[in-house]
C-alpha atoms as one frame of an Amber mdcrd trajectory, in Angstrom:
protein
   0.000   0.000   0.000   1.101   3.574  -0.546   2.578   5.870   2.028   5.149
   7.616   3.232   8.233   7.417   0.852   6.386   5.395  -1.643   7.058   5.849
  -5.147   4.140   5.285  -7.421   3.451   5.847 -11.416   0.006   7.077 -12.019
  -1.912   6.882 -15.821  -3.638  10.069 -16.173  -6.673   9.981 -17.838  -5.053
  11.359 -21.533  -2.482   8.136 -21.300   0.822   9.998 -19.965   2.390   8.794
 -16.631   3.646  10.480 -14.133   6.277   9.108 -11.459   6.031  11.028  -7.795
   7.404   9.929  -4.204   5.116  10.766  -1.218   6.923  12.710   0.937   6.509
  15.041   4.433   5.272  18.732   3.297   8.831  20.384   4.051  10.470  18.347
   1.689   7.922  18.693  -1.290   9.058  20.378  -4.355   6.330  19.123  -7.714
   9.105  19.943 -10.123  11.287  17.160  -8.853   8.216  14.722  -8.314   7.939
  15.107  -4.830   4.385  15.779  -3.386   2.906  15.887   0.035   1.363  12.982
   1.823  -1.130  16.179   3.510  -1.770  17.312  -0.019  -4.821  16.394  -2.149
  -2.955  14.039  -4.252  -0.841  12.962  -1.710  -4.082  12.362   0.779  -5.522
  10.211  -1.896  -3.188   7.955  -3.074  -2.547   7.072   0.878  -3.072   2.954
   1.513  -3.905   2.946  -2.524  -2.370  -0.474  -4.184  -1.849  -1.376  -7.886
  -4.508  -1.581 -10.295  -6.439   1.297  -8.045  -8.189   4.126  -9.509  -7.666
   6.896  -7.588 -10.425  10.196  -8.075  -8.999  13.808  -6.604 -10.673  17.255
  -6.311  -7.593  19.868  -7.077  -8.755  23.465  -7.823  -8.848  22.794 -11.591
 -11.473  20.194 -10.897 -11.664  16.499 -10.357  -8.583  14.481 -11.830  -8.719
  11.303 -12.140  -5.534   8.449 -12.043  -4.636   4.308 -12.758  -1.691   3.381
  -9.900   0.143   1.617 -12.542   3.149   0.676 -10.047   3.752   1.477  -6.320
   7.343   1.249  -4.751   7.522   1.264  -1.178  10.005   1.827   0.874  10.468
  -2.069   1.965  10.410  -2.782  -1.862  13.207  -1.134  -2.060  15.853  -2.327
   0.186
């Protein structure tokens, strides 16, 4: 399941991917692919697993995602 220091790829709904690490707030920075666990997309892909679709309300509207892979931190020791 997704948390803390996970990695995961997400399908976006136009086919692209995009690769981002869940992360504490200080330490977030979108450019590099580092988001929040307390933001919106951070809050929702919390406990998500492989296969999940994941639906998030961001100021632009509702986005929605595939977790195509997940990476956790005991996956990659």
């Amino acid at each position: 399941r997704a948390g803390f220091g996970s990695t995961v790829h997400l399908r976006t709904e136009n086919g692209d991917t995009i690769v981002y690490q869940l992360v504490m707030p200080e330490d977030s920075d979108v450019e590099r692919g580092m988001i929040s666990t307390s933001s919106p997309i951070g809050r929702a892909l919390l406990n998500r697993e492989e296969g999940d679709e994941v639906k998030v309300m961001v100021p632009s509207g509702i986005r929605r995602f595939e977790l195509v892979k997940l990476i956790t931190v005991h996956d990659s020791d």
